[in-house]
C-alpha positions as CSV (number, residue, x, y, z in Angstrom):
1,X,69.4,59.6,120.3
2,X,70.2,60.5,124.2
3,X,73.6,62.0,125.0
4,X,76.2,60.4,126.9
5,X,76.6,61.9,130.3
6,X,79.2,65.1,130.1
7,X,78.8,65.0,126.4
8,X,77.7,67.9,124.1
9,X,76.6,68.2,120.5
10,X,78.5,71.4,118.4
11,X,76.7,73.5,115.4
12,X,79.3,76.1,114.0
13,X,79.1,76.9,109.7
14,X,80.5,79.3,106.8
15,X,84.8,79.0,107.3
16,X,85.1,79.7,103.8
17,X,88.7,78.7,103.9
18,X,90.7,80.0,100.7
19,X,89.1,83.1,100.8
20,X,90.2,86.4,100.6
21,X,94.1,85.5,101.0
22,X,96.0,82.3,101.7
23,X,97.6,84.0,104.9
24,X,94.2,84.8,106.2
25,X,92.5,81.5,105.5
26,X,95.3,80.1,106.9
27,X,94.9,82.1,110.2
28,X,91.3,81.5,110.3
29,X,91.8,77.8,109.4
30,X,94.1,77.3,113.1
31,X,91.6,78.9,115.0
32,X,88.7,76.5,113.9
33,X,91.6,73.4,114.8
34,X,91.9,75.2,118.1
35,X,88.2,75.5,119.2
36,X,88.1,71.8,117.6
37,X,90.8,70.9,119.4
38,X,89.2,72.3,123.0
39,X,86.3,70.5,122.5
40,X,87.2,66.8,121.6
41,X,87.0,65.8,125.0
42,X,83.1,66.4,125.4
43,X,82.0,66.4,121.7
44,X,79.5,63.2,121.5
45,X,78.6,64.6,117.9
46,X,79.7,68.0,115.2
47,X,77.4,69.3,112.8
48,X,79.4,71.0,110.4
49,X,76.4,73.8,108.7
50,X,77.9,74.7,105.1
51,X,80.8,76.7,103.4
52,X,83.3,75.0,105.1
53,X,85.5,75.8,101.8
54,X,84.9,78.7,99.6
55,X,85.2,76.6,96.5
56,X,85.2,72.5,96.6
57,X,85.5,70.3,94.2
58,X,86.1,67.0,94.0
59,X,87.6,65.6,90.5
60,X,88.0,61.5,90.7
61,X,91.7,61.6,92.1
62,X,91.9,65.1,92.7
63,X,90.8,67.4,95.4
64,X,91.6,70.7,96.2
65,X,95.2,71.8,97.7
66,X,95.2,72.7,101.5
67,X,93.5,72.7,104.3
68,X,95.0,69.8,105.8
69,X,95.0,71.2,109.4
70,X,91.1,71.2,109.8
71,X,91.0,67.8,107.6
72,X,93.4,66.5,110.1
73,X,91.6,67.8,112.6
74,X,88.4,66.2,111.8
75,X,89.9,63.1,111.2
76,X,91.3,62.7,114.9
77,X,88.1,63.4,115.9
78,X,86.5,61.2,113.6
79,X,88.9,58.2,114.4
80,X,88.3,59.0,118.5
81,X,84.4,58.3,118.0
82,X,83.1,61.6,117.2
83,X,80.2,61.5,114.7
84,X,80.9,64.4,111.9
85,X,78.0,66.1,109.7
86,X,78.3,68.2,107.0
87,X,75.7,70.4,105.6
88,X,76.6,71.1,101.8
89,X,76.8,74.7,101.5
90,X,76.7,77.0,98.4
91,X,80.0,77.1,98.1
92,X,80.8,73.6,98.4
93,X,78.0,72.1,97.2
94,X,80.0,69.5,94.4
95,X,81.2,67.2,97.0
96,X,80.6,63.8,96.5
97,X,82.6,60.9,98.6
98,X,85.7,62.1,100.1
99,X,84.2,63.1,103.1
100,X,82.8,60.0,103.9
101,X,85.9,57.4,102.8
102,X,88.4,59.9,104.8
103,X,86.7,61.1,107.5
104,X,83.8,58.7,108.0
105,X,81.1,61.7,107.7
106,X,77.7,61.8,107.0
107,X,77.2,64.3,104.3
108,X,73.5,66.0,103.7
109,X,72.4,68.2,100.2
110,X,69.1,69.2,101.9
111,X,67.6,70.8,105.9
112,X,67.6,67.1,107.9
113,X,65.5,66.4,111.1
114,X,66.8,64.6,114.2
115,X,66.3,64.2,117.8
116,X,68.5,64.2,120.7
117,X,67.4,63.8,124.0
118,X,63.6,64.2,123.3
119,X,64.4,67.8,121.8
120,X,63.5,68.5,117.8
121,X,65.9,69.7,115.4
122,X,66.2,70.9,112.0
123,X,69.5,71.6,110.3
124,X,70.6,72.8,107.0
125,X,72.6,75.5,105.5
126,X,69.9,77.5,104.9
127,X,70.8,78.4,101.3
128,X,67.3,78.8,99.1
129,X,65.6,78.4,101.8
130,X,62.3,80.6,102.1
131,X,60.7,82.9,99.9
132,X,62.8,85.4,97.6
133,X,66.0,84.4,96.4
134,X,65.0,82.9,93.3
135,X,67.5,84.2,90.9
136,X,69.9,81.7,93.3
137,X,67.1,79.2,93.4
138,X,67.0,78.8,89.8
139,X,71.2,78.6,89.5
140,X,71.2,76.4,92.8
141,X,69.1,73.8,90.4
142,X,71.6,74.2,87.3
143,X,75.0,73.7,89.9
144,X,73.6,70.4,91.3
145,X,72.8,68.8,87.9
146,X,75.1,66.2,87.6
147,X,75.4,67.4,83.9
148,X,77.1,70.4,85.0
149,X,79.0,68.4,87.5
150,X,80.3,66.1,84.6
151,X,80.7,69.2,82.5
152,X,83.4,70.7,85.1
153,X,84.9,67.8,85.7
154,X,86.3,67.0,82.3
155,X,88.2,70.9,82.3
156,X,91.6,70.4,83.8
157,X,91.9,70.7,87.7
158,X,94.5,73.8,87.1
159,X,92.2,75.7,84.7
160,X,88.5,74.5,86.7
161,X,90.1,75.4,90.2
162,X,91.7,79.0,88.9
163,X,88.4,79.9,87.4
164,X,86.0,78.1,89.9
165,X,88.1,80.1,93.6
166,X,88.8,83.6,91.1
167,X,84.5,84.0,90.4
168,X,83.7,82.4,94.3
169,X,86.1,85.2,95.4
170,X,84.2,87.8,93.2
171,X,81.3,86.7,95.2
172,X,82.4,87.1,98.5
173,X,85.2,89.0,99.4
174,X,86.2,88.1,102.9
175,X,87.7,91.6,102.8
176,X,84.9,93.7,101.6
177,X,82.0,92.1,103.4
178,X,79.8,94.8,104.6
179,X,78.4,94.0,108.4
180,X,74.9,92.2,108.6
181,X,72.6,93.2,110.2
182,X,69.0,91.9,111.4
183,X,66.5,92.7,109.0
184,X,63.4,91.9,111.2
185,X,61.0,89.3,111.9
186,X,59.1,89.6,108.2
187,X,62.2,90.0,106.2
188,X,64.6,87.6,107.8
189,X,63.7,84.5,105.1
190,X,64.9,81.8,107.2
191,X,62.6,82.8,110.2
192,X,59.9,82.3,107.7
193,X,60.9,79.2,106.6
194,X,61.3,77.7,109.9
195,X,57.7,79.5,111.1
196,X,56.4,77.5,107.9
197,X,57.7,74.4,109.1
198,X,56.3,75.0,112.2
199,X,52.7,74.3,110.4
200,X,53.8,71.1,109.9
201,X,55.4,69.2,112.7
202,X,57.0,70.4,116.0
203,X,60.7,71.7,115.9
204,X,62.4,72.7,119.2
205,X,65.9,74.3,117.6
206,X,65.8,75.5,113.7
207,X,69.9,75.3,113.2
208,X,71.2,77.5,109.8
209,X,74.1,79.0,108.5
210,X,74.6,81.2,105.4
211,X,73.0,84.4,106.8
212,X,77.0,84.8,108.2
213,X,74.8,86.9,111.1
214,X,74.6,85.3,114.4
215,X,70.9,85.1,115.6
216,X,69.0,83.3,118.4
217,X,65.2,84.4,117.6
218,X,62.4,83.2,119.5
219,X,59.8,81.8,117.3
220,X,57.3,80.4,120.3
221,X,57.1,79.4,123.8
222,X,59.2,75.9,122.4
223,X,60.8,76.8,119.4
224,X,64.0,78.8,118.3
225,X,65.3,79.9,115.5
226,X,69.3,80.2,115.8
227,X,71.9,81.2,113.0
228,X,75.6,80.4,113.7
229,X,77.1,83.2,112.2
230,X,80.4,82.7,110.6
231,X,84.0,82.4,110.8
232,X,85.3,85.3,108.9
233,X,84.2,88.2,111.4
234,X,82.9,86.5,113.8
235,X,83.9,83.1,115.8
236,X,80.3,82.1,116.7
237,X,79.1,78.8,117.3
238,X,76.1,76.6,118.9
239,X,76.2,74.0,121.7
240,X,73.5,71.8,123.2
241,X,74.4,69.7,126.5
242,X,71.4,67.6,126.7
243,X,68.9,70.3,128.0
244,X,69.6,73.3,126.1
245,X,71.1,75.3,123.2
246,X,73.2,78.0,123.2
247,X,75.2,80.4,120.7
248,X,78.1,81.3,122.1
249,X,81.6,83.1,120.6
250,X,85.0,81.4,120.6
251,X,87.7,83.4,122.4
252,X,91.3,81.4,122.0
């Protein structure tokens, strides 16, 4: 896919709105609309990269409370020709069609290649991704079984969504976070992954979340490895215009 002329493709992940405080998520929440809201004009595409939510689930007429400004949001954006893609995160990861009916977006559960103007992508969350991690790998496996996803869904949405946002916040708290910091080349397990997929096929722009560390590494001469950072601390995001991409920070 080429881009239209003056048009630009947008990367930005991890929101977790809901978390730690309904005032804060809330505050957080209206600066995404803004920055959504400044670029609507040359957005040709969004790729939405995981944990927009800090807990989502979707019972069969029943989704979570809130968040109607970004939904809203998307949906202008969505209804003006702007193509939306989420990423399923690990703290959203039991979505399942409301995305797509309401805001006409392509949802992904796994790292998806594409092409834009000659230039390789991949894209995912980055979740599980690499080596290490498998105490996550193994529970990553349990939460998408759509045993467990049945299982969940028959506990009343009041109970489920108490306990479900009270253990995501014991995970994460937006409060508490201590700040990330590079771990190096060898230790950073989403550079490896992207140098392993590098073995198999070219990739010009490796595109993550979930590391909630903004990172533009150079892997080779054509290939980069860039993590968006998040929301909470930070107000980092990626752009490409047609030639190039670039992490840059949000200032309102």
């Amino acid at each position: 896919m080429n881009l239209l002329p003056n048009k630009k493709i947008f990367f930005l992940s991890d929101f977790h709105l809901g978390t730690p405080s309904y005032e804060k998520s809330l505050e957080r929440e209206k600066k995404i609309v803004q920055f959504l809201d400044s670029i609507k004009h040359e957005a040709q595409e969004v790729f939405l990269v995981g944990d927009m939510f800090d807990f989502w689930f979707e019972y069969k007429t029943v989704v979570p409370k809130g968040f109607v400004r970004l939904l809203g949001k998307l949906a202008e954006l969505s209804d003006a020709g702007v193509a939306l893609h989420f990423f399923v995160g690990n703290h959203d990861m039991w979505v399942r069609t409301y995305f797509q009916q309401e805001l006409n977006m392509k949802v992904y559960f796994e790292p998806a290649y594409f092409e834009f103007n000659g230039q390789q992508f991949l894209i995912g969350h980055g979740d599980g991704q690499g080596p290490g991690d498998h105490s996550y790998k193994f529970l990553k496996k349990i939460f998408r079984n759509p045993i467990c996803q049945w299982a969940f869904g028959i506990i009343p949405p009041g109970i489920g969504m108490g306990l479900a946002n009270y253990l995501s916040r014991r995970s994460r708290n937006a409060d508490n976070v201590p700040e990330e910091v590079f771990l190096g080349e060898e230790n950073e397990w989403l550079i490896v992954y992207s140098k392993e997929k590098l073995q198999q096929r070219s990739v010009n722009y490796f595109i993550f979340g979930h590391r909630h560390l903004a990172i533009d590494f150079t892997l080779n001469e054509k290939s980069r490895y860039i993590n968006l950072g998040d929301w909470i601390n930070g107000s980092t995001y990626a752009v490409f215009d047609g030639n190039s991409t670039q992490l840059k920070h949000f200032k309102p």
